[in-house]
N, C-alpha and C positions, 0 to 999 in steps of 0.2 A: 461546551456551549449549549447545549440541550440540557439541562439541569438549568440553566440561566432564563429567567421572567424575559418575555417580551421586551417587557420596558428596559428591562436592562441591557440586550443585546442592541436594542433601537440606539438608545444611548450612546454605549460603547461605537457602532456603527457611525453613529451620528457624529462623535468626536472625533474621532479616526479621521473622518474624512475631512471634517473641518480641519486639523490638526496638520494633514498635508498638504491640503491647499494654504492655508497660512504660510505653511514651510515654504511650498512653493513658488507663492508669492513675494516671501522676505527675501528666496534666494535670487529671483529675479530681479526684484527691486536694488537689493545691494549690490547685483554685478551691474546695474546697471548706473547705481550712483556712484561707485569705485570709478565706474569710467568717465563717469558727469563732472566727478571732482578733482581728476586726471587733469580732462580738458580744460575748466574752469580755469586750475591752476597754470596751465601754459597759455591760455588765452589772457591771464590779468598779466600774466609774467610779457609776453609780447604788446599789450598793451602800454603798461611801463614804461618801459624800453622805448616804446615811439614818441611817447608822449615827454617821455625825459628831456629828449632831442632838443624840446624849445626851453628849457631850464638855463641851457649852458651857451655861451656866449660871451666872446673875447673882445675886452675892452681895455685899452689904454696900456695892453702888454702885458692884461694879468684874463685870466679866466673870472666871469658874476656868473658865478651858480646859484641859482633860484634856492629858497628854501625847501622849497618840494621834494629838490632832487636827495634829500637827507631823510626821508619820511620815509618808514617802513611802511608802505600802502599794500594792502592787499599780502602781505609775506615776502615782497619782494625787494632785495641788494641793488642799488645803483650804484654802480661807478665807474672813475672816466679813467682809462687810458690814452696812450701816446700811439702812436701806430708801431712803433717797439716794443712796444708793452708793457712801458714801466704805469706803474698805479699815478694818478693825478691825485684824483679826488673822490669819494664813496666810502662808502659802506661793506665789507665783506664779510658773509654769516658766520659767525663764532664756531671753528670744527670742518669748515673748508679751507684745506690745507692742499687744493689743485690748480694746477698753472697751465689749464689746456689751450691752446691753441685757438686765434679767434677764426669763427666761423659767419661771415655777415649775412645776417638773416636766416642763419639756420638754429635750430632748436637740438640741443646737446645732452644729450642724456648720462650724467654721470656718478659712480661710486665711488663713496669713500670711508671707509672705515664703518661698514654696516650701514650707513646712508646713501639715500638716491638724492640726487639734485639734477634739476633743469636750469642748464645754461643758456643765455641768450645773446649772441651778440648783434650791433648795426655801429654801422661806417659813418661816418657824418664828418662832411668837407668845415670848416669853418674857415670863414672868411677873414685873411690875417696871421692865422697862427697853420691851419692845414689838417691833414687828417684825422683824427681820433678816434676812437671806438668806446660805444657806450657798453655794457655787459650788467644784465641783470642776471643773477641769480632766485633761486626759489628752492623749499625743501620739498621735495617727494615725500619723504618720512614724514614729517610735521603735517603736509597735506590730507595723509593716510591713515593718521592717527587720530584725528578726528572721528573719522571713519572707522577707525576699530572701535574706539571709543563708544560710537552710537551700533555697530553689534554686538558688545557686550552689553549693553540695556538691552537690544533685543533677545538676547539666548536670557537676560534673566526675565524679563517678562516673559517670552514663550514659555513658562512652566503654569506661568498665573494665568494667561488666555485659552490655555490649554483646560487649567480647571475650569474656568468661568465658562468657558464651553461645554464642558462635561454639566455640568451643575445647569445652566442653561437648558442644554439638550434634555435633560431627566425631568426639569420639573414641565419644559413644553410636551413631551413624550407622555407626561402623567397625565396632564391634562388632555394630551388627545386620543391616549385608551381608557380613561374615563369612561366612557361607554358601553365598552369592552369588558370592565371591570361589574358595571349595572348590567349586563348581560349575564357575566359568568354568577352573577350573584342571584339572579333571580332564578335560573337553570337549578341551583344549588336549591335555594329555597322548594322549589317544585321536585325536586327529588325527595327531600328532605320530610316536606309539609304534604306530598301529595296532591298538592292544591294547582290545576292544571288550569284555574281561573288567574293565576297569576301572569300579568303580563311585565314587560320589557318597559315601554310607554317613553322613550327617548323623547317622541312629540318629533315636528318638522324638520326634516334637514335631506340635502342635496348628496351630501355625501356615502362613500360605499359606508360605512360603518351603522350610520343611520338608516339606509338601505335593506343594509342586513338586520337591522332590528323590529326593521318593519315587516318583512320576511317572515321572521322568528314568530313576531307576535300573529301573523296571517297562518302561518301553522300553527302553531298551540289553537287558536279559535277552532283548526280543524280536527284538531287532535282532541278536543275538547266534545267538538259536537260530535265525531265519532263515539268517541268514550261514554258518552250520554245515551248514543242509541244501542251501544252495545247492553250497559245496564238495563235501560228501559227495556227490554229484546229478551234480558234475560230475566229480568222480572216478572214480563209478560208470561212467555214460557212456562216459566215457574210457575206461575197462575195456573194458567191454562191445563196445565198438567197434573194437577192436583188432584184437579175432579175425576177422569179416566181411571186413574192412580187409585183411586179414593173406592171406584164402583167395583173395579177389580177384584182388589183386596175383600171388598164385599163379599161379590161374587165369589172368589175362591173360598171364603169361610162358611157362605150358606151350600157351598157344594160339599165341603169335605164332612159338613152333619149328616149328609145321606149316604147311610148305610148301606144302600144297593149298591154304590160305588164297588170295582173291581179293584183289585189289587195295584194292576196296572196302571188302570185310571187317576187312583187316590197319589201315585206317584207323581206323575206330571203335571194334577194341580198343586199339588205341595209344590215342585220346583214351580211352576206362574206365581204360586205364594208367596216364594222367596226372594225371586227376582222382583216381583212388583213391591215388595216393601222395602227391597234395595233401591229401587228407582225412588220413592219413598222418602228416601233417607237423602239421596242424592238431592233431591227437588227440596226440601226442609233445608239444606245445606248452602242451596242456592239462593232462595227466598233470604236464609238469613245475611248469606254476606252482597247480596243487591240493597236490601236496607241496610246493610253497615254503611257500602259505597255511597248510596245516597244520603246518608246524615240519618238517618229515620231510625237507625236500631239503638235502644235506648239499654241504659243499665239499671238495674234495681239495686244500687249499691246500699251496702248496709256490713255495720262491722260483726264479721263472722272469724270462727275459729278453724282455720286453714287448716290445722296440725289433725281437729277432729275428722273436718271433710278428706282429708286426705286420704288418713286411716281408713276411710267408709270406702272410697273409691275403687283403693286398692283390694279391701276385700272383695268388693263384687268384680273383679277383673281377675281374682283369684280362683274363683269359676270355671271362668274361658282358659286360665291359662294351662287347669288341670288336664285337658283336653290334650295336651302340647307337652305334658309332664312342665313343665317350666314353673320357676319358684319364683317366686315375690318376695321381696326382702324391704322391710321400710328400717330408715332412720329418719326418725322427724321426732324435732325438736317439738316439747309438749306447748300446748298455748302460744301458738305463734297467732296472732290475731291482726287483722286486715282491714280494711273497706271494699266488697269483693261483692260480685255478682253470683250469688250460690250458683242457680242453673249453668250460668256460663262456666264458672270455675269447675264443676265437674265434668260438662259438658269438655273441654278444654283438656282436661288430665285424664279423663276415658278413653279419649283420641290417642293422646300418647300412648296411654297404658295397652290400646287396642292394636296399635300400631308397631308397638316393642314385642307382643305374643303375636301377630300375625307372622311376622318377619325375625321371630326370636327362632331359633334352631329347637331340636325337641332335647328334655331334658335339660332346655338351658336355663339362666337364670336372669331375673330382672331385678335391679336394686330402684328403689325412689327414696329420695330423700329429701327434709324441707328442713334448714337453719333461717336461724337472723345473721344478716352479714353487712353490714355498712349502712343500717337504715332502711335495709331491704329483705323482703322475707323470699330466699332463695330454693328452688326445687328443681330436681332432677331427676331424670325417667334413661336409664342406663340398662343397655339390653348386650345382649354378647351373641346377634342374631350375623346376617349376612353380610352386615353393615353399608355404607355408600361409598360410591366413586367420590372423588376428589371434583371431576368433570362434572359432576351430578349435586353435590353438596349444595350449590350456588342456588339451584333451579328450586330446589324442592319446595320451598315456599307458593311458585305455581301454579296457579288454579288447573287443574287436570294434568298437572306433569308427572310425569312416571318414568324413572330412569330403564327400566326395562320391562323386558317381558314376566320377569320372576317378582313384578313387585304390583303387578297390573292384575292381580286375582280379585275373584265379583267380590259386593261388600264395599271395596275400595277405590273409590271415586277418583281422586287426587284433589280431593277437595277439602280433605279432615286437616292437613298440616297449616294450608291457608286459613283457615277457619280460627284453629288453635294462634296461629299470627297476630288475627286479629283482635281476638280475647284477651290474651294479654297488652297488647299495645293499647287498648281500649280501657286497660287497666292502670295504664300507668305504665307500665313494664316494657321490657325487652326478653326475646328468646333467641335464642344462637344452637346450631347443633354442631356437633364435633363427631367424625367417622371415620370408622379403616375400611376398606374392601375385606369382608370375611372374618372382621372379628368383630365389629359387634360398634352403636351408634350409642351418641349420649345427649339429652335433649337438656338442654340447662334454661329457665324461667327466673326471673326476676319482680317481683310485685313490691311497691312500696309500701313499706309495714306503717300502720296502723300511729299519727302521731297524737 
């Protein structure tokens, strides 16, 4: 049942229950009409019987029986005996073959040969001739067959109201998570499209559903104007910081020209050096992805030869990585060609490259590679370093997330992979990473090639 849509368990629910109160009902109704058609039939059968009474009437030494008294009215046998009980006059139903005993005024319930029958007798003095007895009969069986008769149209309808209720129940059901469905799709969209201006907009309504959409849309507004001063906040920031940043860096280069400097001195501003153009780099990093956020950061695209910048990339990371003993290894396919942001695109494979020797073990090795594969000029940056948790994998896109403390060294903000995110996606592309704990991460990019 948990693998089953809302709408369908609503559904199902919703039949079910219709399904036994129908049943319900039918069962009621026919025990109640078996007994309705019971009665009927000994109330016409005694009726009959009384009414016969004036039919029969002895004239001139013979019995004038009315024509009536011959009429199958209502299902029911007249005829007249003797007070002996020999037969006069009537009718006896075709398959009653009993001879029971007259009972005046009492109602006689009898079997015969897999048939029920109600017998009826009354006494009646006639003036002239003397006692007699009238006795109407009636079938039980013929009565009750009628009545099976109309629950067998019931049990074969009950299949068809049963669907017509299902089918009923699903498409009202549809129509009233309707809502539900412009909720779950606008959520999707805003996941999707990042666009946190997109609202719900059901309009007017009384009910919980509409309720909750009005809700939804009252949060996102918040979540919306939070998001806005967080950017603004960090943009600011980012401003503000530049300049300090900016005199610093000054200052420590006009300090480290003076040669009076002590040994120990020239140390500790190297390290303010270092640090302040780490902060530097962080603040650049910032600025840039607060105008992404905002819509403002723009691409100089222009069709460039990937397969060349690539090569150029990795040589200069080939550098850093000697440091590390770590090899670089390329496969890239020649003249892969693109519509591509130079700055950003190396900017974007530096990170990676910076990020596989930071985090590569020593003496290890890094492969990159770039093909054409399905309309898309494909690159990967494969390191055989410390690799990521599984727990960790999800995050790392993150602005400042750092799965631990061995991955949280200066230099490294947790803002290069976010950065790298959005350079590609800005290109068109997708990027995904794939990792073990302790052998080593593989960053795989996607750009649409060049049509």
């Amino acid at each position: 049942m948990r693998r089953l849509s809302l709408k369908l368990k609503l559904t199902l629910l919703y039949s079910f229950f219709m399904t036994l109160v129908t049943c319900a009902a039918l069962a009621i109704l026919f025990s109640l009409s078996n007994k309705e058609i019971l009665a009927s039939t000994q109330n016409t059968l005694k009726k009959q019987v009384q009414e016969s009474l004036e039919d029969v009437e002895w004239e001139d030494g013979a019995f004038d029986l009315d024509s009536d008294f011959y009429d199958l009215d209502g299902g029911v046998y007249l005829s007249l005996y003797t007070e002996s009980g020999n037969l006069l006059y009537g009718r006896i139903p075709y398959g009653f073959d009993l001879h029971p005993e007259f009972s005046d005024g009492e109602l006689q319930t009898l079997s015969d040969s897999g048939r029920q029958w109600y017998v009826f007798d009354l006494s009646h003095q006639i003036p002239g001739y003397g006692l007699v007895y009238v006795r109407g009969i009636s079938s039980v069986t013929e009565a009750e067959s009628s009545f099976r008769i109309t629950l067998r149209f019931a049990v074969i309808v009950l299949p068809l109201l049963v669907v017509l209720t299902a089918v009923t129940g699903y498409f009202f059901t549809k129509r009233t998570l309707r809502p539900v469905r412009q909720i779950t799709e606008t959520v999707q969209k805003i996941q999707t499209e990042h666009d946190l201006s997109r609202r719900v907009e059901l309009g007017s309504g009384t009910d919980e559903i509409y309720q909750l959409a009005g809700t939804f849309d009252h949060l996102l507004e918040q979540i919306e104007r939070a998001f806005q001063r967080e950017q603004q906040f960090t943009s600011d920031v980012s401003h503000e910081l530049r300049t300090p940043v900016t005199v610093i860096l000054a200052q420590c280069d006009a300090a480290l020209g003076d040669d009076s400097l002590s040994s120990e001195h020239r140390q500790q501003i190297e390290l303010i050096e270092k640090k302040a153009r780490n902060m530097a780099q962080m603040i650049s990093q910032l600025l840039l992805l607060s105008r992404a956020d905002q819509g403002r950061q723009q691409l100089q695209m222009e069709k460039l030869n990937l397969s060349e910048l690539t090569e150029m990339v990795c040589e200069e990371q080939a550098l850093l990585a000697e440091e590390k003993f770590i090899s670089i290894t390329t496969q890239i396919e020649p003249d892969l060609y693109a519509f591509a942001d130079e700055t950003f695109y190396i900017r974007m494979l530096s990170n990676l490259l910076s990020n596989a020797i930071y985090y590569g073990k020593e003496k290890g090795h890094i492969l990159v590679s770039l093909i054409r594969q399905n309309g898309f000029i494909t690159g990967s940056v494969e390191d055989d370093g410390i690799g990521i948790s599984q727990d960790d994998l999800s995050h790392i896109w993150e602005r400042f997330y750092r799965a631990d403390a061995s991955r949280s060294a200066s230099g490294h903000s947790g803002l290069g992979l976010s950065m790298v995110k959005w350079i590609v996606e800005a290109h068109g592309g997708t990027i995904t990473a794939e990792s073990t704990l302790g052998k080593g991460s593989i960053f795989t990019f996607l750009i649409p090639e060049e049509n």
